[in-house]
N, C-alpha and C positions, 0 to 999 in steps of 0.2 A: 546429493542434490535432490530436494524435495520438490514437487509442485504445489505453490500454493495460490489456488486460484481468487478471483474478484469478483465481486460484484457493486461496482461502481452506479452509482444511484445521482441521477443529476434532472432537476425540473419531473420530481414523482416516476421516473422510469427508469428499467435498468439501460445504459448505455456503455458504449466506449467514445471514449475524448482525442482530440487532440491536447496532450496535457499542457501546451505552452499557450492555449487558446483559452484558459477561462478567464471570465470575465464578471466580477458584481455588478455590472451595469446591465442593465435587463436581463438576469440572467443569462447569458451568452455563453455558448460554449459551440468548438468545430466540432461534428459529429461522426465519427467512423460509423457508426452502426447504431441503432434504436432497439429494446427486446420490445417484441409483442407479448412474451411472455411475463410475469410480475417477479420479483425478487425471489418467493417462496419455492420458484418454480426451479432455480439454480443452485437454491438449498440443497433443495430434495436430491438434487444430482449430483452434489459435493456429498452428502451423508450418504448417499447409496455406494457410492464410488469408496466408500472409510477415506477421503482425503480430512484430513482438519487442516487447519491451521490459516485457512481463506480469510479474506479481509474482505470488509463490507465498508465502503466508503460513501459520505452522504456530502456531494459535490456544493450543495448551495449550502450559502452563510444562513446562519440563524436566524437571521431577520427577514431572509428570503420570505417570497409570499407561498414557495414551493416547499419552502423547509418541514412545513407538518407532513406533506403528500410521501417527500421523502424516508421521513420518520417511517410510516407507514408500510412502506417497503421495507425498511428495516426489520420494523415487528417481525414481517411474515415470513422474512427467511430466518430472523431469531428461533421463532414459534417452528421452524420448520425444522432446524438441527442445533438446538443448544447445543453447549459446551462447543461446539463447533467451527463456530466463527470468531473471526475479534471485528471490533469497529472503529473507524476513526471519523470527524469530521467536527468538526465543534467541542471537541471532548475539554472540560477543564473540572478542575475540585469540584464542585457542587454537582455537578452530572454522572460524573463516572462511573458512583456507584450503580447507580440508575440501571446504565446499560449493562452491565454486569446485572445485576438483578433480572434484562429481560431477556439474559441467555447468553449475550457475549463469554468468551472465554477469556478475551483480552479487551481493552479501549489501546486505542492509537491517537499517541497526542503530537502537534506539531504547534502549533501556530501561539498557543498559551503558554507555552516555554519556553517562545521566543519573543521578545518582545524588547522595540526601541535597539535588532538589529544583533541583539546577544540573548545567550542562553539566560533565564532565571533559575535560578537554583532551587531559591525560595517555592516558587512554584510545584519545581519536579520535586522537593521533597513532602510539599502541599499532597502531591496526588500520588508518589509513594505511599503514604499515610493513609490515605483516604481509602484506596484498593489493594496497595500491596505491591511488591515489585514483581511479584507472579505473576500479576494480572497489568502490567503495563509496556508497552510497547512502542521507541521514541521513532517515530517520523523522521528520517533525517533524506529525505527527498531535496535534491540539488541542481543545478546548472553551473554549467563551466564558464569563468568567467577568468581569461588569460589561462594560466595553468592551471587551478584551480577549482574542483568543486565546491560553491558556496552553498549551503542549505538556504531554502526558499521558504516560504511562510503564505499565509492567507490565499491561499489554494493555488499557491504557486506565481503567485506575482509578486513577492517582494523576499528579494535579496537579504540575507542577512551578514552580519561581519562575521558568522561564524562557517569554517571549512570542514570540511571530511578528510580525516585524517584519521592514522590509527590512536595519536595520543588522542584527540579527543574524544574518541569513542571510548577508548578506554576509561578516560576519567567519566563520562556519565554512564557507561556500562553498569556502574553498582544500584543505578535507579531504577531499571529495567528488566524484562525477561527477554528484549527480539530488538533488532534493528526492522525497520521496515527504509529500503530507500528507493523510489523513483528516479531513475536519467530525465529530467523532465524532458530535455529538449530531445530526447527520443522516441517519450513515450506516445503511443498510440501513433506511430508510423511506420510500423514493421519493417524498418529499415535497416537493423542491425544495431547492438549495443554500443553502450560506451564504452570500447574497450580497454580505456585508462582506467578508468572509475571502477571495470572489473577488475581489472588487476591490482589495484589498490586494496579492495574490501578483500580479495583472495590471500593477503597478508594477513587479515583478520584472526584471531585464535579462539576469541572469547565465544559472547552468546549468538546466539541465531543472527544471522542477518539475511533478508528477504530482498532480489535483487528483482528490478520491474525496470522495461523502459527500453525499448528495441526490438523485441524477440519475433525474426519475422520468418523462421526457415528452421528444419532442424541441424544446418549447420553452422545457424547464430548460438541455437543451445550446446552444441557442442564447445562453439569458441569461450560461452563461458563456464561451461565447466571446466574448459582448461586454463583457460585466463586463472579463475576463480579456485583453483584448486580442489574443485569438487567440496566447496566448504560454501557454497550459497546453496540457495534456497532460490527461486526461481516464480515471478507471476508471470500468465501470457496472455496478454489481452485479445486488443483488433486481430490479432493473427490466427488466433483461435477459430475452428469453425464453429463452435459455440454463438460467436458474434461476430458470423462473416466473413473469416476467416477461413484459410486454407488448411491451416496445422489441423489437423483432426483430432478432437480430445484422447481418444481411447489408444493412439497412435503414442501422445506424446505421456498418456502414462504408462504406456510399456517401455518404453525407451527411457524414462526417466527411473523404471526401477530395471536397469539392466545393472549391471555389475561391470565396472570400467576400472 
């Protein structure tokens, strides 16, 4: 189990969400915690640290009036550890390479390769092509809906008809280098995981998968690394002291490189 940290970018600043709370309507979103600090500044602390593999997420839609502000934050943790970071937030074919270009290691796509409620294929082969499968990483962030985790779209307000499952990760696994998933309706509440959802993705075999969405305690991260088979990968948001949070960074990366 790795830690791979965030820096989640919403209305030009770094924050933490409540992730079931956003909203395109005047930009809206619940607020855990606001940085005073800027993006570049959690870079530097991810590259000091030798962590890679952090995700940089830019919260507003593109037509947001914050979306350039955002960008900006981007830049400066790009500019601050290439190869270091991946990004998601708008990512489709025409851009991808972009961000790649301004440092990204990976783009993170969700919402362009889903569309009208099912996966496009057409699409993820689009931006297979365009970056690589080395360089792309699918989004499959969800909420449970009956038994079910459905994948969620447009920064997590809309359901799609497609579920998390091991067959279908497997079948688009060959577009990709990483799962990324969020519990949304956990995320940024440090209230403890989804413990179905980890034990699901803990049957996983194949490539990376990134688990996000609960982690309030070090005996939530214990549950899933056992849930999880010790085969996730692990973000920590609100709970983080980073962003006001209790977990203490330097705590939870000794304890995430102990030998279990």
């Amino acid at each position: 189990m790795r830690f791979r940290p965030c820096i989640d970018i919403h209305n030009g600043k770094v924050k933490q969400i409540v992730g079931g709370s956003l909203l395109d309507d005047k930009n809206q979103a619940e607020e855990n915690f606001v940085a005073v600090q800027d993006a570049g500044f959690y870079a530097r602390l991810y590259r000091d640290s030798g962590i890679k593999g952090g995700h940089i997420i830019l919260l507003n839609p593109a037509g947001s009036e914050y979306y350039e502000a955002d960008l900006e934050q981007a830049r400066l943790a790009l500019r601050e550890y290439p190869g270091g970071l991946q990004i998601g937030g708008g990512i489709h074919e025409g851009n991808a390479a972009d961000f790649l270009n301004m440092g990204a290691s990976h783009v993170i796509v969700t919402s362009y390769v889903f569309r009208d409620g099912t996966i496009r294929y057409d699409r993820l082969e689009a931006l297979r092509k365009a970056v690589g499968k080395e360089h792309l990483v699918i989004d499959l962030s969800c909420r449970r809906r009956g038994d079910d985790y459905y994948v969620v779209t447009d920064r997590w307000q809309k359901f799609t008809e497609e579920t998390v499952n091991l067959s279908f990760m497997k079948h688009i696994a060959e577009y990709c280098d990483e799962f990324l998933i969020h519990a949304v309706d956990a995320e940024g509440k440090a209230k403890g995981i989804e413990q179905p959802l980890a034990e699901l993705l803990g049957d996983w075999s194949g490539c990376s998968v990134t688990y996000a969405g609960g982690i309030g305690s070090f005996e939530d991260l214990q549950q899933l690394r056992s849930l999880g088979k010790n085969r996730l990968d692990v973000t920590i948001g609100s709970a983080l002291d980073l962003f006001g949070g209790t977990m203490k960074y330097e705590e939870v990366l000794r304890y995430l490189e102990e030998d279990i």
